[in-house]
Every structure is written in structure tokens, then in C-alpha cells.
C-alpha positions in Angstrom: -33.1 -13.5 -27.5 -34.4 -10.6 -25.1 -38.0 -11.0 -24.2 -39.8 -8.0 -24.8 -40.4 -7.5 -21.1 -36.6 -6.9 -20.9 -36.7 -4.8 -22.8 -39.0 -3.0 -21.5 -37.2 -2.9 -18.0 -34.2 -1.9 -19.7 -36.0 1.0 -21.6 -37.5 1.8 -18.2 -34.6 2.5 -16.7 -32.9 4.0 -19.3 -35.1 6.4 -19.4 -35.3 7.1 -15.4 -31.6 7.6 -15.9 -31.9 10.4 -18.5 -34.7 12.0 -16.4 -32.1 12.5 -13.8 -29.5 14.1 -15.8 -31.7 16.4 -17.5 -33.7 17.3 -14.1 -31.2 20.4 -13.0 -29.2 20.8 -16.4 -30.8 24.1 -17.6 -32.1 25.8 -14.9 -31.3 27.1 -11.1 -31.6 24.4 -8.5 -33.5 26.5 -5.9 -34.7 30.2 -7.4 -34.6 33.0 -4.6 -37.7 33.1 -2.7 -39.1 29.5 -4.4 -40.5 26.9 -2.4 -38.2 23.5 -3.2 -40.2 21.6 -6.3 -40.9 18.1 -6.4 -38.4 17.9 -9.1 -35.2 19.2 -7.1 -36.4 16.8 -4.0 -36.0 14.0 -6.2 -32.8 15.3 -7.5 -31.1 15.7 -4.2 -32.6 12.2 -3.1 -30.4 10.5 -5.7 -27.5 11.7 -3.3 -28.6 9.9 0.0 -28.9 6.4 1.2 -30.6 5.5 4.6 -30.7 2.1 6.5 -33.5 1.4 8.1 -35.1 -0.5 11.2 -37.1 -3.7 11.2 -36.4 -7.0 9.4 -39.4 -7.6 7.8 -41.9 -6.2 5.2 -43.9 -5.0 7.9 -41.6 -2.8 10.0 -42.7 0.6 9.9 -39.5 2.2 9.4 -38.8 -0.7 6.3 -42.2 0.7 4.7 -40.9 4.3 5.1 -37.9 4.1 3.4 -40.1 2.4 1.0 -42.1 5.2 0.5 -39.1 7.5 0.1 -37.4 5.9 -2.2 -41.4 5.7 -4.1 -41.2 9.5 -3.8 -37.7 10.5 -4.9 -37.0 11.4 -1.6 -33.7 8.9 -1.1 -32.4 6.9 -3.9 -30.9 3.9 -1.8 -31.6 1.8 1.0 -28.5 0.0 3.1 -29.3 -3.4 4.7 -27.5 -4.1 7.7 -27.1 -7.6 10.1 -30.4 -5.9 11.9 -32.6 -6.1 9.1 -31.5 -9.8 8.2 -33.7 -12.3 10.0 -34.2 -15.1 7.1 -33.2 -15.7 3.6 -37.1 -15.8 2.9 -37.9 -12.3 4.7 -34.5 -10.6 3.4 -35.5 -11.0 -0.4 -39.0 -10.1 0.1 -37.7 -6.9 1.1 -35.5 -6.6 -1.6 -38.4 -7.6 -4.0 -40.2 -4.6 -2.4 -37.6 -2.2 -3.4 -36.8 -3.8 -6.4 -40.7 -2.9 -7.9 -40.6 0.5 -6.6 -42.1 2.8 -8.7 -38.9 5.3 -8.1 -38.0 7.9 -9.8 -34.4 6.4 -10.6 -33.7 2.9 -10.1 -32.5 2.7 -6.8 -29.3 1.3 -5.1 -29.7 -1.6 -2.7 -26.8 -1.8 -0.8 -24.9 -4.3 1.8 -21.5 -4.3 2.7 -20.4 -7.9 2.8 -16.5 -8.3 2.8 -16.0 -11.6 4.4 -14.4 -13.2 7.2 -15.8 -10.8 10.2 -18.4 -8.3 8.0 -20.0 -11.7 6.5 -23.7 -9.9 6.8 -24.9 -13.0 4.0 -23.5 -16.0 6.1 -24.9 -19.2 7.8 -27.5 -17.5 10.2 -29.2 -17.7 7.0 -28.5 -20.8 5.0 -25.1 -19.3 3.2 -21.6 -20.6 3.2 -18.8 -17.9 5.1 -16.6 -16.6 3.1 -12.6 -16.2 4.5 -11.2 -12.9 5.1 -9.6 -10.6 2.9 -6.2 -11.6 4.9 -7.0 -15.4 4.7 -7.6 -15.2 1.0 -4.8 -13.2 0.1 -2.6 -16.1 1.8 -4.5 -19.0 -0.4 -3.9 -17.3 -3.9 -5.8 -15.2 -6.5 -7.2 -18.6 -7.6 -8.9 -19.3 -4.6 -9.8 -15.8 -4.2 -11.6 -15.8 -7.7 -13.6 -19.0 -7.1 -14.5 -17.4 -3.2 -15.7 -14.2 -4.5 -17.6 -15.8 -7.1 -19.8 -17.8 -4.6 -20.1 -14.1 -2.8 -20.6 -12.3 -5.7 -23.8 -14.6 -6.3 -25.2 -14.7 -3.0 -25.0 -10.6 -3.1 -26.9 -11.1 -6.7 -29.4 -13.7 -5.7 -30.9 -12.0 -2.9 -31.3 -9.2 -5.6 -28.5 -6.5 -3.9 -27.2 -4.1 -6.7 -24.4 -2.4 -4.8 -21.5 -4.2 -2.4 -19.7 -1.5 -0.2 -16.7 -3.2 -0.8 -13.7 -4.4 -0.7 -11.5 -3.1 1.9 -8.1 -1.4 -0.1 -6.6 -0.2 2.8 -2.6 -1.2 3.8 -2.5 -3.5 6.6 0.2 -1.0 8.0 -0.7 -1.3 11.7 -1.4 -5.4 12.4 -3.4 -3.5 15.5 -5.4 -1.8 14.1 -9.0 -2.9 16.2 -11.4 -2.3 12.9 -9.1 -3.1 10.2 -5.6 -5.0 11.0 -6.8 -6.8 13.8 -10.2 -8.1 12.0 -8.3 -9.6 9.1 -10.2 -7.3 6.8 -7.0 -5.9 5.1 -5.4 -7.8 2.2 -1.9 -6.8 2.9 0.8 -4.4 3.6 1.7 -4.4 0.0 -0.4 -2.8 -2.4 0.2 -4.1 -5.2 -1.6 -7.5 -3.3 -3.8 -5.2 -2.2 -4.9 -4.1 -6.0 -4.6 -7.7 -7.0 -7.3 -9.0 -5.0 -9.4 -6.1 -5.0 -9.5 -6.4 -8.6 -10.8 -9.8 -8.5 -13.6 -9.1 -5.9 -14.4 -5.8 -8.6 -14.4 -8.8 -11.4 -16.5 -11.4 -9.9 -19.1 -8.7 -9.3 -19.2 -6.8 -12.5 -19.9 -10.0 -14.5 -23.7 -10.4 -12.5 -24.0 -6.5 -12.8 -23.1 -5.5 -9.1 -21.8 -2.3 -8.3 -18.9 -1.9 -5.8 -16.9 0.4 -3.4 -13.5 0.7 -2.1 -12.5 1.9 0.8 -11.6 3.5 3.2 -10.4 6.6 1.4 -7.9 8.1 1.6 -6.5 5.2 4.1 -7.3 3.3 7.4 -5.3 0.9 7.7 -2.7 3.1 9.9 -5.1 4.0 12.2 -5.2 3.1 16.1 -9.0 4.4 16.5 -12.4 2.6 15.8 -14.6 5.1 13.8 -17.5 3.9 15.4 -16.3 5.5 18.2 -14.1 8.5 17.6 -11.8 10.4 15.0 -9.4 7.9 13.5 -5.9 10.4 13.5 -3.7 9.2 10.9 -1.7 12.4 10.9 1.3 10.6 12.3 1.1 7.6 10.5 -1.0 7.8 7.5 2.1 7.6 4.2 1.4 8.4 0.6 2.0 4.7 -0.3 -1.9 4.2 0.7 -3.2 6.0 -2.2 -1.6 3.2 -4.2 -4.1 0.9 -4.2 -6.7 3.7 -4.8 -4.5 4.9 -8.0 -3.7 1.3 -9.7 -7.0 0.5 -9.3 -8.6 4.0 -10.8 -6.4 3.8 -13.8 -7.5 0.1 -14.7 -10.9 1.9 -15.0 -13.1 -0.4 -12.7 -14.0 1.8 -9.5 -17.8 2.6 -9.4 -17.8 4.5 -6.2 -15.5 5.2 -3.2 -16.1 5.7 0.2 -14.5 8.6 2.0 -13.7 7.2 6.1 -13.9 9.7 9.1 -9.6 9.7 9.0 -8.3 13.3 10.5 -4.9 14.2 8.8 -4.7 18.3 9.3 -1.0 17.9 7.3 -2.0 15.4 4.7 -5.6 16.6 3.7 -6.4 19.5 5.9 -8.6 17.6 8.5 -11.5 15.0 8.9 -11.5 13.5 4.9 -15.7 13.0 5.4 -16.3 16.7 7.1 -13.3 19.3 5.8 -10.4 20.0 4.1 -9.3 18.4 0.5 -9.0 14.8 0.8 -11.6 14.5 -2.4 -11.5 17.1 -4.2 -7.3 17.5 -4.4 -6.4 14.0 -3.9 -9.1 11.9 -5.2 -10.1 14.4 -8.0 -7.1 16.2 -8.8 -4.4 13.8 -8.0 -5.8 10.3 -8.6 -8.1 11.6 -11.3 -11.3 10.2 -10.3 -14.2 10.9 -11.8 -16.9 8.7 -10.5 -18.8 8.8 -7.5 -17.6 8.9 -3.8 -20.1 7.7 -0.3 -19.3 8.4 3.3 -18.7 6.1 6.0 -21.9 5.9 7.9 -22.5 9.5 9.0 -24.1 8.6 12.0 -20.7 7.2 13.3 -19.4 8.8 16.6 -16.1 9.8 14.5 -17.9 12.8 12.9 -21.5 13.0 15.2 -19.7 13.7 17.8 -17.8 16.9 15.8 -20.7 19.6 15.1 -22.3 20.2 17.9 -25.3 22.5 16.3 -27.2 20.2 14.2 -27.1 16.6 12.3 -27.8 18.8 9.4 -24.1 20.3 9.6 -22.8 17.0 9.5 -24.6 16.5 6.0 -23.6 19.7 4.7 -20.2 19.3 5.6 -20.0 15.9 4.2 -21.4 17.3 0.8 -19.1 20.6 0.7 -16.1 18.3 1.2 -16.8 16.4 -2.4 -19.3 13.2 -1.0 -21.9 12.7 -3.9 -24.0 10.3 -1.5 -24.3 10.7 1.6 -24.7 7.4 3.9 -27.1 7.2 7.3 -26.9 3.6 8.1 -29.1 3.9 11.2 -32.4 6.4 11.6 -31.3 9.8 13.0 -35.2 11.0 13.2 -38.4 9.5 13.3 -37.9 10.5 9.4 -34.5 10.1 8.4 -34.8 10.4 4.7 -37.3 13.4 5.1 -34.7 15.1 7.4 -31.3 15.0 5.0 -33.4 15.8 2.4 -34.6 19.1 3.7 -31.4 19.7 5.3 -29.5 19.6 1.7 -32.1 22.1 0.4 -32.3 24.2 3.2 -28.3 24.7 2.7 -28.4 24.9 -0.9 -31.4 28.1 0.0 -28.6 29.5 2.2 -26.0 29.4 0.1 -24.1 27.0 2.0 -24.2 24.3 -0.4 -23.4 25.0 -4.3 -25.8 24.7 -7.3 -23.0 24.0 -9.3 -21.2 21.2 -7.3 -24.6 19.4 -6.3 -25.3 19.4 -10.7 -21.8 17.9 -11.0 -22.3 15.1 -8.2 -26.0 14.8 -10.0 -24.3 14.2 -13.3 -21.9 11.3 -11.3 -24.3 9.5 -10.0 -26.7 9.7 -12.8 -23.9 7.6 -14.9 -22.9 5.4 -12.4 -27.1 4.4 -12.4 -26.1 3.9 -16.1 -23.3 1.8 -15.1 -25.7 -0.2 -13.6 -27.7 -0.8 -16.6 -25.5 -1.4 -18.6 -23.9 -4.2 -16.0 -27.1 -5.0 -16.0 -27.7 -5.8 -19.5 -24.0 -7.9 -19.8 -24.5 -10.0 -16.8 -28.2 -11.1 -18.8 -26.8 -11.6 -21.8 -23.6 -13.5 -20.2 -27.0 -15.8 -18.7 -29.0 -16.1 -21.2 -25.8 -17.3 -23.3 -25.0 -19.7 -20.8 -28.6 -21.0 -20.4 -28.5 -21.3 -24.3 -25.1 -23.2 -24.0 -26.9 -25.7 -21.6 -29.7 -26.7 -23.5 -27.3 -27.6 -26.2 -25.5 -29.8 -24.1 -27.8 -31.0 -22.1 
């Protein structure tokens, strides 16, 4: 039986979801000579997620993003290791964000893999988890039971998005952010579609969004993005698209993240910044509908590239195909503020499109459905399991 508080959360959101869609349906996103509306500056902030600094309800920059995310101005906040002191301080946080007052329910996001990005692990009371390599050598029914344990650890603490798992081909064992850290399943992607299916599975039954990447394919690559420009143009194949495709086509991809992989022959340059990695391979090709996020745009592989202003690196992202744009550390005293204003100020210019910013609106507004409705299934799945136990008991 759903208590009537339930339902009121799920009628709560429900409704926050339609409000976005409807926000820029019928009319011009930013009129000629109009001063950007509180509407349209919680429309855009459904397509940016900013980390933060601090580790504790007090930090300044924790209670700014806070108020953001209160004011439409970002619709997700990232935790990273920086922001994990304690179990205790982590979910308070998390509670925080979880009774905003937002305008859409926001995404809370953390990227934990396993193995060597285990941001959840014994530093604060949690079992590691294996690699994606290790687990891929002990069998999908290892693999199932492990990313169940994960899968609740990411729900407990009250996350609603995992920016994971890692799809890319272990192509180049070298490879000193993917081969080399064990965070590739395999060379073979079928494997690799396998177990990412499982870690999709495990978190779909408590309601958890998740991400693939790196699109459209890192595991060539001899470069730490972090650093520099990953070029793939001489060893990036077709073959790493597979995962991406079996996966698509079994329908259970929420969101992708695009890397900061140059390929001038294969997609026409940096997949994050230019050129047509999203919108002719991951649209067109692959026939992907939902949403994609960048790689951290704050990363030296794409900072480093426009030399004018942070702002161009947002506007490129966007005009490239990115729905949500990802700042995992502050860029300004004001990071939400400043990507914000920059996506307005280029969609004043012309820079930006009306008409693609509606359509990656319209994404994201059903994947925040998604999330209901994961939402409602993993309750019921509990409450029918709690209903189960008290027969038994």
C-alpha cells in the first residue's frame, strides 16, 4: 500500500517534470531585446551539473550549489572523493539536496566504478568493490552479486545518478586512465556489453540512473584527459561503438558521456568541443535518443583548447550535441551562475540554437521521468519485499 505521503512525492515530481517540458514548448527561448526570465534560467539549469568544494553542510561553496539548484539555476550536483569526509557528513549533504525546493528534481551524481574510482569505499565504512577487469575474470555471477552490494551503497547514501560503467575496449593494455587502471572490462565487446548490462540492471531495480562511457571510445588512447587531448585518430576502430550499439538497442542507456577523444578522420575533431561524434554517430548511426554529459569540462583535454573564454568551452560542448554539461570542480567564485549566463548569453547571440536547446530540454525532461518512474518500481519492489518478510517472519 502507498502511503499518501508517497504519493504525494510522486505527484510532486511528476508534476516538476511536466513543468519542464512545457517551460519552452510554445514560445521563443530568448525574444530580441528581452532580458533572460526566471523561467528560461531554470530551463537552461536542467542542462548543467557542477561539483562543488567542501565536505560538509557548512562549506560555503556546498551551500551555493545548494541555493542553485533551490533556484533553477543548475539541476545537478556531482560529489567527488573531496567532498567525502564521513558516511554521517556525506548523507547529510545528500539529505540537503534531496529536500530542495527545486524546480525539477535534481540529479545527485557520483561516479563510482570500482577497483581504482571506488569514491564509496572503506575510508568510510564500505566494502571495495573489484575492478571492472577483475570482475569480468570471476564471471557474470560474481559480477551481479558485486554490483548489487554497489548498487545499494550508491542508493543508501541517497545518490540518484552513477556515471558509470566504463564501455570502452581494453584495446591498449597501456592505456594510463583506462587499460592500465583495470577500469575496462575487456577487449571484446560483447564482454564488455555483458557486464555493463549487469551494472545497468543492479541499478535500475533501486531506481538509479546510469552512464556509459567514454563515448565514442577511450580505451585506444595513449593520453590522460586530465591532462591533454586523448588522439585516437590512429587507433580508435569502429568496433568501439559496439558496446555503445548492443547496449542502445536493449533499450537500457539513460545517459552517455561524450570523452575529450580528438579523431579529425573518424568524427571531425574533439567528440566534447566539435565535429559530429553526437549528432552523426550517436544520433544518426546508433540511434540514440536519450541524453548525452561531458567529461568534466574543466579537464585540461578541452580547457586548454579555447583560449578566449570558459564560456566557449560551454558553448562548444552544447553546439556539439551535450544536453548536460559537466563542471566537476568550481571555475568561478560562482560556477553555476557563470554557465548559466554563458548558455544565455550564446543563445542572445545566436550562437547557440533555440531549437536544439528545446530538443535537449525535452531529453532530459524524460530521463527526470525515468527517474520517477525507477523511482516508483524500486518502492514497490520494497515494499513487496518488506510485505514478503512479515509473512515469513
Amino acid at each position: 500500500m502507498i502511503s499518501a505521503f508517497q504519493w504525494t512525492a510522486i505527484c510532486k515530481y511528476a508534476c516538476l517534470i511536466l513543468w519542464v517540458l512545457l517551460s519552452t514548448a510554445n514560445e521563443p527561448l530568448l525574444a530580441q531585446n528581452d532580458q533572460p526570465s526566471e523561467r528560461l534560467r531554470h530551463s537552461i539549469g536542467q542542462m548543467i551539473i557542477t561539483g562543488f568544494s567542501g565536505n560538509d553542510v557548512t562549506s560555503p561553496d556546498f551551500q551555493r550549489a545548494l541555493n542553485n539548484l533551490r533556484n533553477g539555476i543548475i539541476g545537478g550536483i556531482l560529489f567527488l572523493p573531496k567532498n567525502i569526509a564521513s558516511r554521517e557528513q556525506l548523507k547529510n549533504m545528500i539529505k540537503m539536496v534531496q529536500a530542495c525546493t527545486c524546480p525539477a528534481v535534481p540529479l545527485i551524481a557520483v561516479d563510482e566504478e570500482g577497483g581504482i574510482v571506488e569514491r564509496l569505499g572503506e575510508q568510510i565504512g564500505f566494502e571495495e568493490i573489484p575492478s571492472p577487469e577483475e570482475l569480468s575474470h570471476d564471471g557474470l555471477s560474481t559480477a551481479k552479486s558485486q554490483y548489487n552490494r554497489l548498487a545499494h551503497k550508491v542508493f543508501d547514501l541517497g545518490f540518484n545518478l552513477n556515471l558509470a560503467p566504463v564501455v570502452d575496449l581494453n584495446t591498449n593494455p597501456d592505456n594510463p586512465i583506462i587499460g592500465s587502471l583495470g577500469r575496462s572490462f575487456s577487449s571484446n565487446p560483447r564482454v564488455v556489453a555483458r557486464f555493463a548490462r549487469t551494472f545497468i540492471l543492479e541499478h535500475h531495480a533501486l531506481g538509479i540512473l546510469t552512464s556509459l562511457k567514454h563515448f565514442p571510445g577511450h580505451g585506444s588512447s595513449d593520453t590522460d584527459t586530465h591532462e591533454s587531448t586523448a588522439d585516437v585518430s590512429e587507433t580508435w576502430q569502429k568496433i568501439e561503438l559496439d558496446p555503445f550499439r548492443k547496449l542502445i538497442r536493449s533499450h537500457l542507456v539513460d545517459t552517455i558521456m561524450v570523452g575529450h577523444l580528438r579523431n579529425a578522420p573518424g568524427w571531425g575533431g574533439v567528440a566534447s568541443q566539435e565535429g559530429f561524434a553526437v549528432k552523426r554517430l550517436l544520433r544518426q548511426k546508433l540511434k540514440f535518443d536519450g541524453v548525452t554529459i561531458s567529461d568534466d569540462l574543466g579537464m585540461g583535454a578541452v580547457f586548454t583548447q579555447k583560449e578566449n573564454s570558459f564560456g566557449n568551452v560551454i558553448t562548444s560542448a552544447i553546439k556539439t550535441g551535450i544536453d548536460i554539461v559537466l563542471i566537476a570542480h568550481p571555475i568561478s567564485e560562482d560556477t553555476g551562475q557563470y554557465v548559466n549566463a554563458s548558455i544565455i548569453d550564446a543563445l542572445d547571440s545566436g550562437t547557440l540554437s533555440a531549437h536544439e536547446i528545446r530538443q535537449s530540454l525535452h531529453r532530459i525532461a524524460k530521463l527526470k521521468r525515468k527517474l520517477l518512474r525507477y523511482k516508483r518500481s524500486s518502492e514497490l519492489a520494497s515494499w513487496k519485499t518488506m510485505d514478503r518478510d512479515a509473512v515469513t517472519c
